[in-house]
MIDOSE-1310 file (N, C-alpha, C; in nm, 2 decimals, decimal comma, always signed):
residues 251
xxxx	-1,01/+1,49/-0,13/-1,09/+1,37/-0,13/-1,19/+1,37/-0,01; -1,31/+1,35/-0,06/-1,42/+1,33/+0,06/-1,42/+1,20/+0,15; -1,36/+1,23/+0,28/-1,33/+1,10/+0,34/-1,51/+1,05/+0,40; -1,56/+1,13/+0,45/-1,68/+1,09/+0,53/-1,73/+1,01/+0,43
xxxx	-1,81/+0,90/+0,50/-1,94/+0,82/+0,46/-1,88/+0,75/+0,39; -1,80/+0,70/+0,30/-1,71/+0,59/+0,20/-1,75/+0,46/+0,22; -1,79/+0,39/+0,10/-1,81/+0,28/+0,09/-1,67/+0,21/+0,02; -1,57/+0,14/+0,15/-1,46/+0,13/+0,10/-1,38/-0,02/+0,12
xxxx	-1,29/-0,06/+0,05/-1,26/-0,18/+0,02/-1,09/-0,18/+0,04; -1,03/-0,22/+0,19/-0,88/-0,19/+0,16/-0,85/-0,33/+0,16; -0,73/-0,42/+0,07/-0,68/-0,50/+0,08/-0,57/-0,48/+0,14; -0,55/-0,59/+0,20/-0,39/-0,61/+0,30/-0,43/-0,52/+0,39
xxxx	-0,60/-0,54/+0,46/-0,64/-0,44/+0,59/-0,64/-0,53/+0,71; -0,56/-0,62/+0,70/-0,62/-0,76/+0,82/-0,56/-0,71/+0,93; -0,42/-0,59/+0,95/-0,32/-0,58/+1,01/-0,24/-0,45/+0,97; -0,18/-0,36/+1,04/-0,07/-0,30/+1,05/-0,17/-0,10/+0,98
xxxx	-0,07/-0,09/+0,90/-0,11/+0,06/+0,81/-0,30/+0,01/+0,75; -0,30/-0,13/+0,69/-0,42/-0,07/+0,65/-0,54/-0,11/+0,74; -0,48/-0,15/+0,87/-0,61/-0,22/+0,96/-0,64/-0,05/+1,04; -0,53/+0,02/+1,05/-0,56/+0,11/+1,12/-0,68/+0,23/+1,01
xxxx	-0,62/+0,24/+0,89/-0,72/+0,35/+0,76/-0,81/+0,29/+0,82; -0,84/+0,18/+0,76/-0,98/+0,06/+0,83/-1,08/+0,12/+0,92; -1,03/+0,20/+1,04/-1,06/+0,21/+1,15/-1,11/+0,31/+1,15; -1,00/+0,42/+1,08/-1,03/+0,54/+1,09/-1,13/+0,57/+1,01
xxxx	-1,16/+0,49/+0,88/-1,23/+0,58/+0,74/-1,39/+0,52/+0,82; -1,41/+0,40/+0,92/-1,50/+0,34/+0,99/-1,55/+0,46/+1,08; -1,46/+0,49/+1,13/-1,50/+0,62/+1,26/-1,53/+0,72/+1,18; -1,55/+0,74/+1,02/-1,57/+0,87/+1,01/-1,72/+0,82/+0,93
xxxx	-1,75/+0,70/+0,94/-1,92/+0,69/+0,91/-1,93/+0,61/+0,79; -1,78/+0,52/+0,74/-1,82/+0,47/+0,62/-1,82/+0,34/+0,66; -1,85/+0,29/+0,56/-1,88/+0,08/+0,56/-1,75/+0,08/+0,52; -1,67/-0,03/+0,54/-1,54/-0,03/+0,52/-1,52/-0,23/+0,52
xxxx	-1,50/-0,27/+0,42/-1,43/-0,43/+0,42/-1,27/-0,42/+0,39; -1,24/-0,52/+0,51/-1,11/-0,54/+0,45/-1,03/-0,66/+0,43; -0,98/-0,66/+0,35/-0,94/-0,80/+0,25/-0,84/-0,88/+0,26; -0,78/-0,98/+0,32/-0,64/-1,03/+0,36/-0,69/-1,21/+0,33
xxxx	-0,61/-1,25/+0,39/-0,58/-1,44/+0,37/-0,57/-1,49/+0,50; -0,60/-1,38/+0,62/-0,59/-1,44/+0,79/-0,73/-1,45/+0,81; -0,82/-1,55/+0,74/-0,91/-1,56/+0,78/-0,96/-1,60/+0,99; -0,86/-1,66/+1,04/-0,85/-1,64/+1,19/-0,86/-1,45/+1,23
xxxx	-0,85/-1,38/+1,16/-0,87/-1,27/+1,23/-1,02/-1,18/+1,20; -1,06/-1,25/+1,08/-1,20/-1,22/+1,04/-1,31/-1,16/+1,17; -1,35/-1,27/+1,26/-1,44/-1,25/+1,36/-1,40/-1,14/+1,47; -1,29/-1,13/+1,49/-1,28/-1,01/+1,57/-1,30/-0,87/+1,53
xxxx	-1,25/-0,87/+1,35/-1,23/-0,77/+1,26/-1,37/-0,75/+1,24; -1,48/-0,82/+1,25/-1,61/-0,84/+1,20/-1,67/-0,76/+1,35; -1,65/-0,81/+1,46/-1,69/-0,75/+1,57/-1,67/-0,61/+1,58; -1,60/-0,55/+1,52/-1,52/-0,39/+1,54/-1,60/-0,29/+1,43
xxxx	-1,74/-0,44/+1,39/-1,81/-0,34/+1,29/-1,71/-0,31/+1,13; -1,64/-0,38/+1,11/-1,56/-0,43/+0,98/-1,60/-0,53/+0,86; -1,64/-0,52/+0,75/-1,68/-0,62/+0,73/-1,56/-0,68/+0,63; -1,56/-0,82/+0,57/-1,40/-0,91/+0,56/-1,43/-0,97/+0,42
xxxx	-1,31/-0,99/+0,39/-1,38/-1,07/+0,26/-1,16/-1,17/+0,24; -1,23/-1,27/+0,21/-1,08/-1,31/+0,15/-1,01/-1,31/+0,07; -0,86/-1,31/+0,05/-0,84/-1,21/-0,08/-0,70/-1,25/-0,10; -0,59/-1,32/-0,19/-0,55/-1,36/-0,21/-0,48/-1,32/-0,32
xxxx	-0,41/-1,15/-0,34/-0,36/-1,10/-0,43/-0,27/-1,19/-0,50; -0,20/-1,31/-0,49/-0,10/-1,35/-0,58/-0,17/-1,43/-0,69; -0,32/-1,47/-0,64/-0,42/-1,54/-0,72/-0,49/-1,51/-0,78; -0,53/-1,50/-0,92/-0,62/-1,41/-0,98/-0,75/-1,43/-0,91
xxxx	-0,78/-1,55/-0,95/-0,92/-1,65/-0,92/-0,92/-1,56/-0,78; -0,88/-1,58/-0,70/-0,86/-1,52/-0,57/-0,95/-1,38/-0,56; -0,88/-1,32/-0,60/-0,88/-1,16/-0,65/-1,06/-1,16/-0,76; -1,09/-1,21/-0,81/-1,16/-1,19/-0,91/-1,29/-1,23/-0,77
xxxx	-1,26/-1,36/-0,75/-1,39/-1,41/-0,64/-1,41/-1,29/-0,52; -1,35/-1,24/-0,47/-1,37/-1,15/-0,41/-1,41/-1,03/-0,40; -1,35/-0,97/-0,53/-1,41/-0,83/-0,60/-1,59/-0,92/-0,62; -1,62/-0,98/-0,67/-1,72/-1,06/-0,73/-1,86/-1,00/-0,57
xxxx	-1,78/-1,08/-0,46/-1,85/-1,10/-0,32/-1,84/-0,96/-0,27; -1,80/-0,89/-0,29/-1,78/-0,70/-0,23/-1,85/-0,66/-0,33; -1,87/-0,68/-0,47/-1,96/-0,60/-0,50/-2,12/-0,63/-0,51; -2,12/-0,76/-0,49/-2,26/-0,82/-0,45/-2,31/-0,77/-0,35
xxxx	-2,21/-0,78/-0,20/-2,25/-0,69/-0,14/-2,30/-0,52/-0,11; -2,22/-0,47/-0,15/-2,15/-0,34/-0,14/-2,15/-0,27/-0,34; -2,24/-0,30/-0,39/-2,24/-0,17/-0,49/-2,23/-0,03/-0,54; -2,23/+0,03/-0,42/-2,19/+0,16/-0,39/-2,04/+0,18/-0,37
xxxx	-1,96/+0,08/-0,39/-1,84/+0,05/-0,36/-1,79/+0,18/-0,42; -1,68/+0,29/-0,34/-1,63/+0,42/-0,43/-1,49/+0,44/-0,40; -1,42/+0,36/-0,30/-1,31/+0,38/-0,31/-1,21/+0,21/-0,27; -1,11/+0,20/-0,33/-1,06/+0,10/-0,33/-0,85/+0,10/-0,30
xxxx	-0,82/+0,04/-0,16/-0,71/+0,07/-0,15/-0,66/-0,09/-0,13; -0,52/-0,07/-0,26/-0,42/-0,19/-0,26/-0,32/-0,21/-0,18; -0,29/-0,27/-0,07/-0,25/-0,22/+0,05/-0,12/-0,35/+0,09; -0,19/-0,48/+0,03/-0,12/-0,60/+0,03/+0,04/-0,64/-0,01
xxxx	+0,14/-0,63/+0,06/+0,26/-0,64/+0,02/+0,37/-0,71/+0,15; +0,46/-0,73/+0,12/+0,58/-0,84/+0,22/+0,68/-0,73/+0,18; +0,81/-0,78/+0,27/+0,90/-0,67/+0,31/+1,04/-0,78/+0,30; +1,11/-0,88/+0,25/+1,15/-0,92/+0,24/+1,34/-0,91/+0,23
xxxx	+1,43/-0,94/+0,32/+1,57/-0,95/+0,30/+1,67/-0,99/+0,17; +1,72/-1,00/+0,11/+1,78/-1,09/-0,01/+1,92/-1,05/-0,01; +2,01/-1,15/+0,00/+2,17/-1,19/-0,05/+2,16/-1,25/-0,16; +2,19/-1,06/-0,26/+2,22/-1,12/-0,42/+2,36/-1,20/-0,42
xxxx	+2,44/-1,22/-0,38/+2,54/-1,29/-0,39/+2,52/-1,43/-0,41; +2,39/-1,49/-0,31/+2,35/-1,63/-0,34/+2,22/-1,64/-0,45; +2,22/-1,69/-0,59/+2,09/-1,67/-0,62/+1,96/-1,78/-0,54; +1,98/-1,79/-0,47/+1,85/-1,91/-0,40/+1,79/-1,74/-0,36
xxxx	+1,83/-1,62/-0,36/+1,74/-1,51/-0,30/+1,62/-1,51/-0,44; +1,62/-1,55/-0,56/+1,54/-1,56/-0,65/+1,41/-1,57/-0,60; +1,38/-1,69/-0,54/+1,24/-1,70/-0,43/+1,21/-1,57/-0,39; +1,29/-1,55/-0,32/+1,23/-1,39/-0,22/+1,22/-1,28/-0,26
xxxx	+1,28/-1,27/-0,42/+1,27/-1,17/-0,55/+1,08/-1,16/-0,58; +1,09/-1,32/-0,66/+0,95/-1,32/-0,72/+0,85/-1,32/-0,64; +0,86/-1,36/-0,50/+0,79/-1,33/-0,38/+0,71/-1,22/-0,38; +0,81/-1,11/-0,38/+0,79/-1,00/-0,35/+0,74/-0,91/-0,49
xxxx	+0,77/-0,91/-0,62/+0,71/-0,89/-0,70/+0,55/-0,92/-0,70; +0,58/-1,06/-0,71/+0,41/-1,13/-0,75/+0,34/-1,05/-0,65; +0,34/-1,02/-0,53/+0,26/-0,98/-0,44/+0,25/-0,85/-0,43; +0,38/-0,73/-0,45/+0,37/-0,59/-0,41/+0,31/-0,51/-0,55
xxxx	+0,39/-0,55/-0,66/+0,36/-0,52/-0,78/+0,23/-0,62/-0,82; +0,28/-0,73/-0,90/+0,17/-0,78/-1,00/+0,00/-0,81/-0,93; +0,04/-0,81/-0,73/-0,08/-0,79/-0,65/-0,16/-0,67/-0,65; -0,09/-0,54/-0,68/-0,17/-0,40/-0,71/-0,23/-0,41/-0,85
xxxx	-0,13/-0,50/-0,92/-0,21/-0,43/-1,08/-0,31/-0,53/-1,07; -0,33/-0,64/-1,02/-0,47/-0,70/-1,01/-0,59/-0,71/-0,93; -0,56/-0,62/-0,82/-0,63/-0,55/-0,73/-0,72/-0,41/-0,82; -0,64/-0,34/-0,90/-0,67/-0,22/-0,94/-0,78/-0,25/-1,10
xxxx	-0,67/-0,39/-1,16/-0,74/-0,44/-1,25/-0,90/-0,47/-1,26; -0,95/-0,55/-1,14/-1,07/-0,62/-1,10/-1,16/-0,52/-1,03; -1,11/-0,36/-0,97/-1,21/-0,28/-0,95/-1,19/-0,14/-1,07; -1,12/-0,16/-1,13/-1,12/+0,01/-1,25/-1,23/-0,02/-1,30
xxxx	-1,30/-0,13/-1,38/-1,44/-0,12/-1,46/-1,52/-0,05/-1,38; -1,54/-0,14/-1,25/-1,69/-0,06/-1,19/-1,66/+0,06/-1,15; -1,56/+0,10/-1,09/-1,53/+0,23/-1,07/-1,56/+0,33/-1,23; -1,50/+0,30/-1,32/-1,55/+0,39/-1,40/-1,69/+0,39/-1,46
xxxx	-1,70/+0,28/-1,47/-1,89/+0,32/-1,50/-1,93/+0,39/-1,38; -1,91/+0,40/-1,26/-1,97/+0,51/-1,14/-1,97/+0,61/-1,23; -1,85/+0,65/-1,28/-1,79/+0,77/-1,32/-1,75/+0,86/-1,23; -1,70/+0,74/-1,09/-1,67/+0,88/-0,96/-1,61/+0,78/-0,86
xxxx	-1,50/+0,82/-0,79/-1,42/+0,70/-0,65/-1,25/+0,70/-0,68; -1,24/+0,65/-0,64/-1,07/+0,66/-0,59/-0,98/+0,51/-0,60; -0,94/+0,52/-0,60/-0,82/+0,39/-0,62/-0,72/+0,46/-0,55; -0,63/+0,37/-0,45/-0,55/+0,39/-0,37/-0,43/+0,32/-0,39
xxxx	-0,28/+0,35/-0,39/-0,18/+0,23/-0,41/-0,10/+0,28/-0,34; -0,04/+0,16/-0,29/+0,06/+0,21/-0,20/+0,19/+0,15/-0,22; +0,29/+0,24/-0,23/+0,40/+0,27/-0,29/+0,55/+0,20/-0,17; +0,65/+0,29/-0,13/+0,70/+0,31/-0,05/+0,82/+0,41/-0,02
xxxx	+0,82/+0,50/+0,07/+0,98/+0,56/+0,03/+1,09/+0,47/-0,03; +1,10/+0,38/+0,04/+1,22/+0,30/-0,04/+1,20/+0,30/-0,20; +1,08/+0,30/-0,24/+1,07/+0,33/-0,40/+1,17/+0,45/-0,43; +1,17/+0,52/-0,38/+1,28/+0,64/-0,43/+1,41/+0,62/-0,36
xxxx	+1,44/+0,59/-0,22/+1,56/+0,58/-0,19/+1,57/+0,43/-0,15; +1,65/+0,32/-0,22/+1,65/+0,20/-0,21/+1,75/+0,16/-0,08; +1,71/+0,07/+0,03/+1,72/+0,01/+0,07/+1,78/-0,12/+0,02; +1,92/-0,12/+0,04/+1,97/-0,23/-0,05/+1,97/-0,41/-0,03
xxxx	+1,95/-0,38/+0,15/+1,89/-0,52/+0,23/+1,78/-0,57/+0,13; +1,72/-0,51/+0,09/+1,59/-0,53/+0,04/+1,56/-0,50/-0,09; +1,61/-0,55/-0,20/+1,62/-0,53/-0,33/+1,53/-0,53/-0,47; +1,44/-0,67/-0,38/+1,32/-0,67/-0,48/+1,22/-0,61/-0,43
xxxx	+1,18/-0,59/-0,28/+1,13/-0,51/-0,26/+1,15/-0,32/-0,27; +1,24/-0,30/-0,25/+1,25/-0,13/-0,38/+1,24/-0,16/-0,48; +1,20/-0,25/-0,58/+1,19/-0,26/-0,71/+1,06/-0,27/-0,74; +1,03/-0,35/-0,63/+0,87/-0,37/-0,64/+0,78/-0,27/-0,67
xxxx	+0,85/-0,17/-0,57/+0,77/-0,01/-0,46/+0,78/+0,05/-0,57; +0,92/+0,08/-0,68/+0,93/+0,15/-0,75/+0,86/+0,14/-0,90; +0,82/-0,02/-0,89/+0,72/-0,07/-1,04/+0,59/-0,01/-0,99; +0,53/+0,02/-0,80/+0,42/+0,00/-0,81/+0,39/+0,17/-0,82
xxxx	+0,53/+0,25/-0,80/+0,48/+0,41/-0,84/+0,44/+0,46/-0,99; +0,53/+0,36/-1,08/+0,55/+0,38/-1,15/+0,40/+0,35/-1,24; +0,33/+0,24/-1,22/+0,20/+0,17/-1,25/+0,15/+0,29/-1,23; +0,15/+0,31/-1,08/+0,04/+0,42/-1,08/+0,02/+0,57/-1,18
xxxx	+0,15/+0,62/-1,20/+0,16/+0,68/-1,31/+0,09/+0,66/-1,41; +0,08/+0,56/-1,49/+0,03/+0,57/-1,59/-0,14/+0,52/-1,57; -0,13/+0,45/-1,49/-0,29/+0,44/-1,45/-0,36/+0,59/-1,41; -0,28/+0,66/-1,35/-0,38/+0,78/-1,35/-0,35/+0,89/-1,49
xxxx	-0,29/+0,85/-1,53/-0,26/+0,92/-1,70/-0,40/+0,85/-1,78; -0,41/+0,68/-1,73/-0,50/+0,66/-1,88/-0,65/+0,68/-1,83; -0,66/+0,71/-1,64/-0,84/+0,73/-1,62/-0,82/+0,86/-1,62; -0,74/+0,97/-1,64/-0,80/+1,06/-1,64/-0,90/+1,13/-1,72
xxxx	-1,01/+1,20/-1,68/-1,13/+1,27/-1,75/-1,25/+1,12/-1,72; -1,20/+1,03/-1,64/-1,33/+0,90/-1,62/-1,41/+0,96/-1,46; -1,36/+1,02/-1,37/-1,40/+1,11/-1,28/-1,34/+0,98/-1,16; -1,27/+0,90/-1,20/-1,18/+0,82/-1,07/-1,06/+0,87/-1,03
xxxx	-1,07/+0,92/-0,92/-0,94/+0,95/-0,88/-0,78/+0,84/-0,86; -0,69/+0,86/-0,94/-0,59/+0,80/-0,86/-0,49/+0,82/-0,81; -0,44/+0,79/-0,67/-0,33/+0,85/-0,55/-0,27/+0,74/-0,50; -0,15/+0,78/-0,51/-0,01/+0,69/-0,42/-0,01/+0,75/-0,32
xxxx	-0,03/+0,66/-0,22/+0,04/+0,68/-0,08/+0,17/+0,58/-0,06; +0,28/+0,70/+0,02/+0,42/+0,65/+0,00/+0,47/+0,66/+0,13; +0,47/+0,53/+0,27/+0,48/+0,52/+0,37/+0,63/+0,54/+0,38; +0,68/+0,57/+0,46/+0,85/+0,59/+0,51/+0,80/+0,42/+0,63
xxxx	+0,92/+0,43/+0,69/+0,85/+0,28/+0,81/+0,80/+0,34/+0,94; +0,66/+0,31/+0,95/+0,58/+0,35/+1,05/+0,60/+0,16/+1,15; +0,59/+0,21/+1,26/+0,54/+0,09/+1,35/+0,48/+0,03/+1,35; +0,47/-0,09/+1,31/+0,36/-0,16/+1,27/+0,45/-0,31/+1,27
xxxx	+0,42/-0,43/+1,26/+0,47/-0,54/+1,19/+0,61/-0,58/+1,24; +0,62/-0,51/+1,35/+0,75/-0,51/+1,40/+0,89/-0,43/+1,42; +0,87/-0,34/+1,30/+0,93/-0,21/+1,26/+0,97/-0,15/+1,39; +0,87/-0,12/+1,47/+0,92/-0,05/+1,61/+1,05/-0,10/+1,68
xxxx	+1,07/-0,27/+1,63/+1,20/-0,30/+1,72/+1,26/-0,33/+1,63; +1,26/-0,26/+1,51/+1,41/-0,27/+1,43/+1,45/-0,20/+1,38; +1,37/-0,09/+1,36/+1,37/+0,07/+1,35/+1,33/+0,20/+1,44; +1,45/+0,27/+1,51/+1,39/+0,35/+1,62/+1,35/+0,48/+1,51
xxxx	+1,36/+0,44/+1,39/+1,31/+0,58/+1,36/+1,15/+0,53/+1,30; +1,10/+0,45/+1,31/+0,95/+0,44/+1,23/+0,89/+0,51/+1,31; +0,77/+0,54/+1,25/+0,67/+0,68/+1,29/+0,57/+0,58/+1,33; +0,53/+0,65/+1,48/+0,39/+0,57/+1,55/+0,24/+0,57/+1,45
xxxx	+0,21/+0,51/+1,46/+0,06/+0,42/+1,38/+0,01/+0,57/+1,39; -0,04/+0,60/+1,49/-0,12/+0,70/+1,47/-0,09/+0,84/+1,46; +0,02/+0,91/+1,49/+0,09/+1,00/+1,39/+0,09/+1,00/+1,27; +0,09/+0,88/+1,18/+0,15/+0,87/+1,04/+0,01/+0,88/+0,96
xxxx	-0,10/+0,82/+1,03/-0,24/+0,81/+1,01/-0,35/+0,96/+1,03; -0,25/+1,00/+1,14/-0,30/+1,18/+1,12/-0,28/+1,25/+0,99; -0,13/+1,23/+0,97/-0,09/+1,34/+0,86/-0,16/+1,25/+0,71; -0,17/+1,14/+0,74/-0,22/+1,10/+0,57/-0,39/+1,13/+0,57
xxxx	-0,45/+1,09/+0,63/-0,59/+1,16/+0,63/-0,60/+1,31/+0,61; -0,53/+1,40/+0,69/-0,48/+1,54/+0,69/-0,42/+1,56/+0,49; -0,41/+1,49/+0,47/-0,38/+1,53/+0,34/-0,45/+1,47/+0,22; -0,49/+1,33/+0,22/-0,63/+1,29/+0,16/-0,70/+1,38/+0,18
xxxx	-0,73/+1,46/+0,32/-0,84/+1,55/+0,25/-0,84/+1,64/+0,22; -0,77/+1,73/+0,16/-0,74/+1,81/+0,12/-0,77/+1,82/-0,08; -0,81/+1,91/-0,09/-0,85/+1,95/-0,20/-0,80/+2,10/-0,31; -0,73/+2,02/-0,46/-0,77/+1,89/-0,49/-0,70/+1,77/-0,41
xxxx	-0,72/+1,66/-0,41/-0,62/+1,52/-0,32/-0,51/+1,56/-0,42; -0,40/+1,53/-0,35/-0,25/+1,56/-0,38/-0,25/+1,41/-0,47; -0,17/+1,41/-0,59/-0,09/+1,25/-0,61/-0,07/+1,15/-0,52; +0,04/+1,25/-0,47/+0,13/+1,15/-0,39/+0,10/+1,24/-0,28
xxxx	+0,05/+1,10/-0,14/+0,06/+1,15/-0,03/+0,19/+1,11/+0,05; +0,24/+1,21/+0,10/+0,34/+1,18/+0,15/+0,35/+1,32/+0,28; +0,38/+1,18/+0,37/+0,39/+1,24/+0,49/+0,56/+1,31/+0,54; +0,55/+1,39/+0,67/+0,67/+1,48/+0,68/+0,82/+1,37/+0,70
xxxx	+0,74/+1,23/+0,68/+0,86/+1,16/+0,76/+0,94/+1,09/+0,63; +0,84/+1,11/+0,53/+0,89/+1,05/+0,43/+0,97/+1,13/+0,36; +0,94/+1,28/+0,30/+0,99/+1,37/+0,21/+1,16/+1,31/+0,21; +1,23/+1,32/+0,28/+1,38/+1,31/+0,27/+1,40/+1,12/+0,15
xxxx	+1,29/+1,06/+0,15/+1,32/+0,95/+0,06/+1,28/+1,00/-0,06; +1,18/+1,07/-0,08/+1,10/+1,13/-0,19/+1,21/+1,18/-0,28; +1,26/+1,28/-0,19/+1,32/+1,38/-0,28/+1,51/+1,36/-0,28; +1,52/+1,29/-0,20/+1,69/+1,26/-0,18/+1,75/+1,32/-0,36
xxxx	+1,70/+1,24/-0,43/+1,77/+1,28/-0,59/+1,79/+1,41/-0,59; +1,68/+1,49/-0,59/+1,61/+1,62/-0,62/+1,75/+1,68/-0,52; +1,74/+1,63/-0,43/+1,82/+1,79/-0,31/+1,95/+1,75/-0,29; +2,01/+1,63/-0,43/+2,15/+1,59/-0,43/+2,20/+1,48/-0,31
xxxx	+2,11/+1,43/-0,22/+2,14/+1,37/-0,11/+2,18/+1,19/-0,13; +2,07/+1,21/-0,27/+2,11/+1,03/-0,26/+2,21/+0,95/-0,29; +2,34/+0,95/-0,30/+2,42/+0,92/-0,36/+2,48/+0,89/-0,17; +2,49/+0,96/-0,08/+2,51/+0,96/+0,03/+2,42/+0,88/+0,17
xxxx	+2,29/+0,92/+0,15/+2,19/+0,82/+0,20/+2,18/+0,66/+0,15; +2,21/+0,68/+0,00/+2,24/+0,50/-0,01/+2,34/+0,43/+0,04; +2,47/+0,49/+0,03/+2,58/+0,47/+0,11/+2,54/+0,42/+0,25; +2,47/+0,51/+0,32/+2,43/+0,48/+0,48/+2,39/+0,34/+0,49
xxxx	+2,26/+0,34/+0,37/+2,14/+0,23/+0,42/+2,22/+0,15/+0,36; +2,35/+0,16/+0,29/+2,38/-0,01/+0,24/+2,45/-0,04/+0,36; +2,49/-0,01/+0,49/+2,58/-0,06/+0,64/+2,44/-0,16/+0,68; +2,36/-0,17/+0,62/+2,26/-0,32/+0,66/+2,31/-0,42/+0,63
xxxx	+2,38/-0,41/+0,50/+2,45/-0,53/+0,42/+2,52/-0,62/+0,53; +2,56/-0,53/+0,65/+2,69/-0,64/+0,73/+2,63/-0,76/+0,79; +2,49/-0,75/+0,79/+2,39/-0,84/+0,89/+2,40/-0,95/+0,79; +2,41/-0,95/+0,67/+2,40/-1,06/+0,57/+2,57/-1,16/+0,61
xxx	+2,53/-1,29/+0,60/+2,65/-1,39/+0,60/+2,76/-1,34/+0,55; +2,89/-1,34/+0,62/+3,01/-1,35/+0,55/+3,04/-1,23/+0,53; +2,91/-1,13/+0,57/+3,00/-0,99/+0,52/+3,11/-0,90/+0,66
């Protein structure tokens, strides 16, 4: 994928993984908006040579008004990344976690497919650009603390699948990027193994550009969630990641 010069559109860029792409795909000479609901962080984001738009993936109207204001602006628009998602806890044992189920759904899943929904048209009349989704290792090796969120990650690989099944031959590219936990959002102090911002952001550019663009980008920190099935591991790694469970009440 040609990163230089991109006229690009990341949602859920206000902060973390996609404020940093933001920055970088910026430093490499393209126009770059990015899309969140912290309108308080707009003017700083706007100073950094960013430009913002508001964006409210759980809301269509939201989502529709937006795409609407980006391409009013910005009709050269060619690549577009769904980036917007929550990380959420749940004790299935009490259902009040139901909240924090469809939370996490409406926003990680049903927020990509209408993110991707409201730019595939213009993208394909280009007949040229990219769509981006972002996935998660836990989509392959689940995280049991976190339940609807690996279900989410694993509906949003799974979308992607067939979305790049049904544009293919439209000349849109489409690629999952599948983060392991990088530092960002807090991760640093609850995870000593997340991978620093800018490490994780080397190797994913390093591999966007590469040609042809891989599917799935996935970095060196991720492979062991990728592939756990494949190398017989997972049956043992879930074991591990369910010792989170003790942090939950009562266990």
């Amino acid at each position: 994928m040609e990163l230089q010069n991109r006229t690009a559109l990341i949602v859920g860029g206000t902060s973390g993984i996609g404020l940093g792409l933001a920055r970088r795909l910026r430093d490499l000479g393209g126009t770059v908006v990015v899309g969140g609901r912290r309108r308080d962080r707009f003017s700083d984001l706007e100073a950094e040579g960013l430009g913002t738009v508001e964006i409210d993936v759980t809301d269509g109207a939201s989502v529709t008004d937006a795409r609407d204001d980006v391409l009013a602006q910005h009709p050269q628009l060619d690549l577009v990344v769904a980036m917007s998602g929550v990380m959420l806890t749940e004790d299935l044992r009490d259902p009040a976690h139901f909240d924090a189920a469809q939370r996490s759904i409406e926003t990680n899943l049903l927020g990509t497919i209408r993110v991707t929904d409201a730019f595939t048209p213009h993208l394909i009349a280009r007949g040229a650009g990219a769509l981006v989704t972002v996935s998660s290792g836990i989509a392959f090796l689940p995280f049991p603390l976190m339940a609807s969120y690996a279900a989410s990650k694993a509906g949003v690989h799974a979308y992607t699948e067939a979305l790049r099944a049904q544009l293919a031959g439209t000349g849109v590219e489409v690629v999952e990027l599948v983060p392991p936990a990088v530092a960002t959002a807090g991760q640093e102090k609850v995870n000593p193994h997340a991978l620093p911002l800018d490490g994780f952001l080397d190797e994913v550019l390093s591999l966007l550009a590469q040609e042809p663009t891989p599917n799935e980008v996935l970095v060196q920190g991720v492979q062991m969630h990728r592939w756990a099935e494949r190398d017989g591991r997972y049956a043992d790694l879930v074991a591990q990641r369910s010792q989170a469970l003790q942090q939950l009440p009562g266990r």
